[in-house]
C-alpha positions in Angstrom: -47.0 -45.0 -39.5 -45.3 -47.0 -37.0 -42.5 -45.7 -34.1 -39.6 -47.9 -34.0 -39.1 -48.8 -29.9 -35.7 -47.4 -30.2 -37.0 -44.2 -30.1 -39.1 -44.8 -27.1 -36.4 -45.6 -24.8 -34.8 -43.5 -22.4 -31.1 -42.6 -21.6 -29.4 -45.0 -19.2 -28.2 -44.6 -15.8 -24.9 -44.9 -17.5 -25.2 -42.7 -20.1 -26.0 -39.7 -18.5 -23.5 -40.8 -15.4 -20.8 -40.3 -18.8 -22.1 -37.2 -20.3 -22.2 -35.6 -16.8 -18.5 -36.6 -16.3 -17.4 -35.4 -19.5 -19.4 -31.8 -19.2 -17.7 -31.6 -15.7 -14.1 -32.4 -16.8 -15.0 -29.5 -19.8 -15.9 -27.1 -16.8 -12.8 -27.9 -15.1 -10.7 -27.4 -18.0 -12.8 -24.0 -18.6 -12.5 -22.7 -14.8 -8.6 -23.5 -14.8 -7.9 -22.3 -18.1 -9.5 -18.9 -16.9 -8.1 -18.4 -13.2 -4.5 -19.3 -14.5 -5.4 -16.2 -17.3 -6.4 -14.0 -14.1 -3.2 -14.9 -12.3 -1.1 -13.9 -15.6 -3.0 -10.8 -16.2 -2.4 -10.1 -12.6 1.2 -10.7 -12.9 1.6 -9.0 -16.2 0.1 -5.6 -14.5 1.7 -5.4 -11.3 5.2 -6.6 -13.2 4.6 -3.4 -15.3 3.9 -1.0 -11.8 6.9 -2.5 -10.5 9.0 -1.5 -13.9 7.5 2.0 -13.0 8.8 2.4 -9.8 11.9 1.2 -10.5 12.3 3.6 -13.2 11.3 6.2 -11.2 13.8 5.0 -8.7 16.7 5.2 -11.5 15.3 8.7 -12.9 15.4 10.2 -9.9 19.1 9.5 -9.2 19.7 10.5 -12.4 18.1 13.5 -11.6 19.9 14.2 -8.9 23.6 13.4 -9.7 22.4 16.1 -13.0 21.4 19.3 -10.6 23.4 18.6 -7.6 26.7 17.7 -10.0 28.3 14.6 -9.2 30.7 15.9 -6.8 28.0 17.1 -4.1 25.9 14.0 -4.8 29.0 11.5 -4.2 29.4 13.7 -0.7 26.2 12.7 0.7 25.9 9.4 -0.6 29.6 9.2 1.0 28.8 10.6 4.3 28.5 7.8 7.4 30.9 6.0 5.1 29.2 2.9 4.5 29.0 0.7 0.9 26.4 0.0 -0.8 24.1 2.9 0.1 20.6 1.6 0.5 17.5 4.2 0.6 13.7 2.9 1.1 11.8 4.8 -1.5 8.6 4.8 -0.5 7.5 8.1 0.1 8.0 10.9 -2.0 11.2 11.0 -3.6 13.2 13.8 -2.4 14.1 16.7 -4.9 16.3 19.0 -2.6 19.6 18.7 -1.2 18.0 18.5 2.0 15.9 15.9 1.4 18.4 14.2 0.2 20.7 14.7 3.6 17.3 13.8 5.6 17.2 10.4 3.9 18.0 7.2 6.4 20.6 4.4 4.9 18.8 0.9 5.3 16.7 -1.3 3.7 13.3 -1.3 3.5 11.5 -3.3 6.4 8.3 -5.5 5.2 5.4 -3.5 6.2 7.0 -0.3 4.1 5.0 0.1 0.7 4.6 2.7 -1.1 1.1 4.5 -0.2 -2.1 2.7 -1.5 0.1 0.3 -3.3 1.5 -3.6 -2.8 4.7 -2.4 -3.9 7.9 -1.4 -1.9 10.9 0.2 -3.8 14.6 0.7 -2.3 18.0 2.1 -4.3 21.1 0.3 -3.6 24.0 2.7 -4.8 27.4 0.9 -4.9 29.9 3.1 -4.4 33.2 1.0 -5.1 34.1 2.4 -8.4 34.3 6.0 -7.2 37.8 6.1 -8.5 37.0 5.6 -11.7 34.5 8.5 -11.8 31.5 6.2 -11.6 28.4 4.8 -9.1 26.2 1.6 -9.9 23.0 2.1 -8.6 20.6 -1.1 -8.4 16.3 -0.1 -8.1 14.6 -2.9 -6.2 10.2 -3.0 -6.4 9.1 -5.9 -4.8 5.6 -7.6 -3.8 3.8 -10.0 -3.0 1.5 -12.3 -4.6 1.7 -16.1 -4.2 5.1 -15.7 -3.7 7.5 -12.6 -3.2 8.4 -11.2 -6.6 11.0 -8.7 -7.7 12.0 -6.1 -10.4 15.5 -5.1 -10.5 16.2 -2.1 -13.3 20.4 -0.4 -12.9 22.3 2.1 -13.8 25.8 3.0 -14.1 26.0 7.0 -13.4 29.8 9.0 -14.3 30.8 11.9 -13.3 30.1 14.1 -15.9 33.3 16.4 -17.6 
């Protein structure tokens, strides 16, 4: 039986120059496709943290305005006079009237986070509706990644009859 010489002959310079292109572009395509998946997943988690926070933000005013009353929760937040109140929220949050009363009004500066976390979480409480038996309150959770992000949940809180 005779062997044809086409079977004898190597690949080319060329040809493997092209299949080595083509398998790198693949690669490429592969590695992208899987660090822009990390970076959504990443997203996608801290997003949901941040929804946390804020809720917990939201819940405990809630919380408050429903075992202080309205009328002793509108007299602290009313107290050095000043609209919107803004508490940083990255400590405990504070269950007692006195921890309430200890709280500071101002922003959170950049290097507060909440322990262990990426994550810092403020309350802005607008007090311009008071006359119509109502506060807005506005829970920030914020971090970084490749650029600052932000998660915004509010509430609309009324004096209860």
């Amino acid at each position: 039986m005779k062997i044809s010489k086409t079977f004898l002959r190597g690949s080319s310079v060329l040809e493997i120059t092209i299949a080595a292109a083509l398998i790198s572009i693949g690669l490429v395509g592969i590695i992208s496709l899987a660090t822009r998946s990390q970076r959504s997943t990443d997203f996608s988690k801290n997003n949901n943290l941040a929804t946390n926070y804020s809720y917990q933000a939201i819940d405990w005013i809630r919380d408050l305005r429903n075992t202080l009353g309205y009328d002793t929760l509108i007299y602290y937040l009313t107290e050095d006079g000043s609209n919107p109140v803004i508490y940083c929220l990255n400590t405990n949050l504070p269950t007692t009237e006195a921890n309430l009363k200890a709280l500071t009004n101002s922003s959170c500066a950049i290097s507060d986070h909440i322990p262990n976390t990426l994550f810092s979480r403020e309350i802005s409480i607008d007090l311009s509706n008071l006359a119509s038996n109502y506060i807005t309150a506005i829970a920030t959770t914020q971090w970084e990644g490749n650029k600052t992000y932000t998660n915004t949940l509010e509430v609309k809180l009324t004096k209860w009859q």
